[in-house]
N, C-alpha and C positions, 0 to 999 in steps of 0.2 A: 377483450376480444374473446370469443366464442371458443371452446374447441373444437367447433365442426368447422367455425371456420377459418383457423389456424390451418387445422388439411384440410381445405378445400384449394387454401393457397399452396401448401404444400405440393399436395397433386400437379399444379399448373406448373410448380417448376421443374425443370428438366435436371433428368438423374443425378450430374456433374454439381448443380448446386443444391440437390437432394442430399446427396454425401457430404456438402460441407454444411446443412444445417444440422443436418446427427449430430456432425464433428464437433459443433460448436454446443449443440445440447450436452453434448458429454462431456465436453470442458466445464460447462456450467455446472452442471451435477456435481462434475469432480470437484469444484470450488464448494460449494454447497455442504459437501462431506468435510470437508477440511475446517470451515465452520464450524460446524457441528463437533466435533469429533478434538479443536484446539482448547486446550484448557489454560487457563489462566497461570501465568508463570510467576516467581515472585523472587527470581535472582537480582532481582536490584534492590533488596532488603539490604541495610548496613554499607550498601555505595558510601553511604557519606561520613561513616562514622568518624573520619577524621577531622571533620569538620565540627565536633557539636561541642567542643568547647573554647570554638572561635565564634560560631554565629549563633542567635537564637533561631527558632525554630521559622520566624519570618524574615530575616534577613538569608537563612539559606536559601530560602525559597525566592528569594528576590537575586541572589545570587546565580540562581541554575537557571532562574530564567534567561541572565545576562551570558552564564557561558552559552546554553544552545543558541543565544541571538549571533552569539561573536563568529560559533560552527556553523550555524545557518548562513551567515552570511560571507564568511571563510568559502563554503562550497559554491554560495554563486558568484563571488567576484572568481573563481577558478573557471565556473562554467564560460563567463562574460571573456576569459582571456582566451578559450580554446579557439584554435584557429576554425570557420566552418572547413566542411571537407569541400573540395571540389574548387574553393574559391580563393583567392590571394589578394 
C-alpha cells in the first residue's frame, strides 16, 4: 500500500480513531526499538552441567526435549482445569 494512500485513509477517519492509530503506530515503533536494541543473552550456559557425566551430549538433548514436553503439557492440563469465568 502506497503512502499517499495510507493518509488518504487516514484523513477519512475521524479524529477519535486518528488518535488510536498514532497510539498504535507508536506501540509499533516501540516494539521495533526493543528489537533492535535486545541483545542476545547467554545465561543458560552450564544449566546442565550436572548432568554431563550422566548423559552424552544426545541423550541430554533427548532428555530436555522430554522435560519441556512434561512442562508444556503440565501448563495445559492446569489451563484445561481452570474453571471459565462467568460459567459453572
Amino acid at each position: 500500500m502506497m503512502k499517499a494512500n495510507i493518509i488518504e485513509k487516514f484523513n477519512q477517519l475521524p479524529p477519535d480513531l486518528q488518535e488510536k492509530v498514532i497510539k498504535y503506530i507508536e506501540s509499533l515503533l516501540a516494539q521495533a526499538e526493543l528489537r533492535r536494541n535486545k541483545k542476545l543473552q547467554f545465561n543458560w550456559i552450564g544449566g546442565l552441567k550436572e548432568y554431563r557425566d550422566q548423559y552424552t551430549a544426545l541423550e541430554l538433548q533427548k532428555e530436555a526435549l522430554n522435560w519441556r514436553e512434561k512442562s508444556t503439557r503440565s501448563k495445559t492440563d492446569r489451563k484445561q482445569k481452570e474453571p471459565v469465568k462467568g460459567l459453572k
